[in-house]
C-alpha positions in Angstrom: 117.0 305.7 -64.0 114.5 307.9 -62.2 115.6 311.2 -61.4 114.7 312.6 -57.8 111.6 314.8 -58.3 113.1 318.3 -57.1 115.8 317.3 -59.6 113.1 317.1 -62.5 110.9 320.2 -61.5 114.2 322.0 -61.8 115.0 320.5 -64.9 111.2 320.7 -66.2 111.3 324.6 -64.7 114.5 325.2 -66.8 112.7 323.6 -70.2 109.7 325.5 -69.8 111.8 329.0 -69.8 113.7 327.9 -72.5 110.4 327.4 -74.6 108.8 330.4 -73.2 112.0 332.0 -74.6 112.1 330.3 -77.8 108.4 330.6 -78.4 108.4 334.8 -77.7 111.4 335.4 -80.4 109.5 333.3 -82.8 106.2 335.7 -81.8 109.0 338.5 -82.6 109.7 337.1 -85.8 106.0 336.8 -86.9 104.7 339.9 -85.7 104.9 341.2 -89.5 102.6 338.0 -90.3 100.0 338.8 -88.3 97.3 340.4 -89.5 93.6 341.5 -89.8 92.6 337.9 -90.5 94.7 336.2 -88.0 93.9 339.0 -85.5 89.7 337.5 -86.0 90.4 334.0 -86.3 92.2 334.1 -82.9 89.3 336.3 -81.7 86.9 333.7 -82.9 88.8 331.1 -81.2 89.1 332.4 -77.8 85.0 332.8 -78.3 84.7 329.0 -79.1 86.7 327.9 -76.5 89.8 326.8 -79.2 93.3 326.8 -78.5 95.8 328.4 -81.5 98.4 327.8 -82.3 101.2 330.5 -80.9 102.6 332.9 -83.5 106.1 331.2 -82.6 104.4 327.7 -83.8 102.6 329.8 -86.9 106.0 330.9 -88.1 107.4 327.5 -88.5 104.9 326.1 -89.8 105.2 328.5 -92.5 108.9 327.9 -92.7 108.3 324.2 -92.8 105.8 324.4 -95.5 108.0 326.7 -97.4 111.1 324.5 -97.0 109.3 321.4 -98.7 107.5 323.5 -101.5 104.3 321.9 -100.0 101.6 321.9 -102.9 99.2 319.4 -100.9 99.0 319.7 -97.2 96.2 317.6 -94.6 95.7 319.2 -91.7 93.8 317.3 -89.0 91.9 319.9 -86.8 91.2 323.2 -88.6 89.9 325.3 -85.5 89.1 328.8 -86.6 91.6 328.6 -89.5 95.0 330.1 -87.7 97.3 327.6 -88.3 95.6 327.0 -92.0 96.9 331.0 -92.6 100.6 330.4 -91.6 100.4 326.9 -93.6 98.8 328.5 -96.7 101.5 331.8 -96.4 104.3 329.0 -96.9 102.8 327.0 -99.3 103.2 327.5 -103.1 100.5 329.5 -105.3 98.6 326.7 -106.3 98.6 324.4 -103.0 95.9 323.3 -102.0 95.2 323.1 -97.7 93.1 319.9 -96.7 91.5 320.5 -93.9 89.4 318.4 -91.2 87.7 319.3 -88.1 85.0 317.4 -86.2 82.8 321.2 -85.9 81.7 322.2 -88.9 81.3 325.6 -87.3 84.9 326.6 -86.5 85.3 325.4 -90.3 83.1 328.4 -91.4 84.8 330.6 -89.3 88.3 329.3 -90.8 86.5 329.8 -94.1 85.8 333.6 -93.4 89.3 334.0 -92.5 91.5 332.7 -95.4 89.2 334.9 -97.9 89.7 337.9 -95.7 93.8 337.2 -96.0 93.4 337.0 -99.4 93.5 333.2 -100.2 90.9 332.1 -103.4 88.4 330.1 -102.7 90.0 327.0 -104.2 93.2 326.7 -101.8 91.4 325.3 -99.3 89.2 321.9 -99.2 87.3 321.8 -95.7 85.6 318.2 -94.6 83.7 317.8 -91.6 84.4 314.9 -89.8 86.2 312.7 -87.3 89.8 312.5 -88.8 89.9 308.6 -87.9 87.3 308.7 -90.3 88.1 310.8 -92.9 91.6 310.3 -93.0 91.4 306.8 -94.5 89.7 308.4 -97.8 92.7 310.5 -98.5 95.1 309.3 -100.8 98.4 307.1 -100.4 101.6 309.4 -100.3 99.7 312.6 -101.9 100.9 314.9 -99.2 104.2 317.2 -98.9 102.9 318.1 -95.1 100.3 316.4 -92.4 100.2 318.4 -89.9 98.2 317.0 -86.5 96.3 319.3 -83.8 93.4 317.4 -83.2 92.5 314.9 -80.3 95.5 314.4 -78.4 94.6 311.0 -77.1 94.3 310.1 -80.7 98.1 310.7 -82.0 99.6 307.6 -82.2 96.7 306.8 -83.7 97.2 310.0 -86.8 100.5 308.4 -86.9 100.1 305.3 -88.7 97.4 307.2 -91.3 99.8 310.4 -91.7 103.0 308.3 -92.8 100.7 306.7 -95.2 99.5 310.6 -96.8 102.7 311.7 -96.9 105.4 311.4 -99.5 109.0 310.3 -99.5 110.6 313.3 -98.0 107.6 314.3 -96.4 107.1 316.2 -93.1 104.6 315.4 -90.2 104.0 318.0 -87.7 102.5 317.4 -83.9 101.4 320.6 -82.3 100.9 320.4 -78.3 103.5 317.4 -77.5 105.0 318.8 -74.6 101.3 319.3 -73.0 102.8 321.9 -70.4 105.7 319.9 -69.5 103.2 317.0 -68.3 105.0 314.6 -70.8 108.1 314.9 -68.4 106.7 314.6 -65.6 106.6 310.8 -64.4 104.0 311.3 -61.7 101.1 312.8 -64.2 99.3 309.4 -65.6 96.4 310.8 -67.7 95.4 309.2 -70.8 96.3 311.8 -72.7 100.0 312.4 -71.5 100.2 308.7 -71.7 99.4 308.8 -75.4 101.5 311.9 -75.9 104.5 309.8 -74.4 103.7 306.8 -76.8 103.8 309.0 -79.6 106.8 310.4 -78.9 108.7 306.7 -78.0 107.3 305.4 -81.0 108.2 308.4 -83.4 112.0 308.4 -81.8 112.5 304.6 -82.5 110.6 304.6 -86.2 113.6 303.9 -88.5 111.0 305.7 -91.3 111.5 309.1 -89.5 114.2 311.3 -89.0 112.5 313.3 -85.9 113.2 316.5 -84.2 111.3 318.3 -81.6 111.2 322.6 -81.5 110.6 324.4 -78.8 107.6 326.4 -79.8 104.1 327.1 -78.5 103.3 323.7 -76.6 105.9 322.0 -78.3 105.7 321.1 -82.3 107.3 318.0 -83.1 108.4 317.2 -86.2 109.5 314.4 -88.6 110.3 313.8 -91.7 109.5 310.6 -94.3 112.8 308.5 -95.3 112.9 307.9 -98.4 112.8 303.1 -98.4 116.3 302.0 -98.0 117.6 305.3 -96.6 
């Protein structure tokens, strides 16, 4: 049933505060992250035009790759190498960050900014590329994390490739689902929402994922890989 549209703006106005709200305590809690390197890479973003990820959606990433012991991680759309910072802070000593962006400059400025936080050379593989491309050349369930923030017309589309990277027990990430409450609201019919909404419908009634959405930065949702006849 359709809810009257004051009745939604109030409900989307009340949804936005509360992720406003959750997003700022998880900026609190991440404050002591930040540092020189984030601090440039965010610089270098705002240069090139690039969205990053908030510090609220930074901290749980690290906490999510932390929580599965991620060794191998995809990431589909480096940017200037943010989100790559909080993912390799929660990953294990010797994980290893595969990265893919379509610019291979935002990949040298990621580049730059995991040596100046302190990562080795070797934590991080970078390839250039579309991810519908490149994706396909990773291998079957060698992944603890996939985490998506590329092209958000092609989700559903990351979907079916991510559940084949990731392990049993995996954990699939989606940064940007709530696209500033447009995925709520009924009257907003751009491809993109459209997409984000499929996504969502067809992550909700997957019986392969056990899903959850957090309230952080643009909304990060989450899932993670049943283990077969769970």
């Amino acid at each position: 049933m359709r809810r009257p549209r004051g009745q939604e703006r109030a409900i989307t106005g009340n949804r936005q505060t509360s992720w406003a709200f959750a997003d700022a305590y998880g900026s609190e809690l991440a404050e002591n992250a930040e540092s020189a390197a984030l601090d440039w890479a965010r610089e270098r973003a705002r240069d090139a035009g690039v969205r990053p990820v908030s510090q609220g959606t930074g901290a749980a990433l690290r906490l999510l790759a932390a929580t599965v012991d991620a060794k191998a991680v995809a990431e589909i759309g480096t940017g200037t190498g943010v989100s790559g910072i909080h993912l390799l802070r929660g990953m294990r000593p010797d994980g290893v960050l595969t990265t893919v962006d379509l610019e291979p400059e935002r990949q040298t400025f990621a580049r730059e900014a995991f040596r100046t936080a302190g990562f080795a050379g070797n934590r991080a593989r970078f390839i250039p590329g579309h991810a519908l491309d490149v994706l396909p050349r990773l291998a079957d369930g060698g992944y603890d994390l996939v985490f998506c923030d590329g092209a958000r017309s092609e989700y559903p589309d990351y979907l079916g490739e991510s559940l084949r990277l990731l392990r049993p027990g995996g954990l699939l990430c989606f940064e940007g689902v709530f696209a500033g409450g447009s995925t709520v609201d009924s009257g907003d019919r751009r491809l993109e929402v459209e997409r984000l909404r499929e996504l969502l419908r067809t992550v909700r009634e997957s019986v392969d994922l056990l899903p959850s959405l957090l309230p952080v930065g643009d909304g990060l949702l989450c899932a993670v890989k049943r283990a077969s006849g769970r």
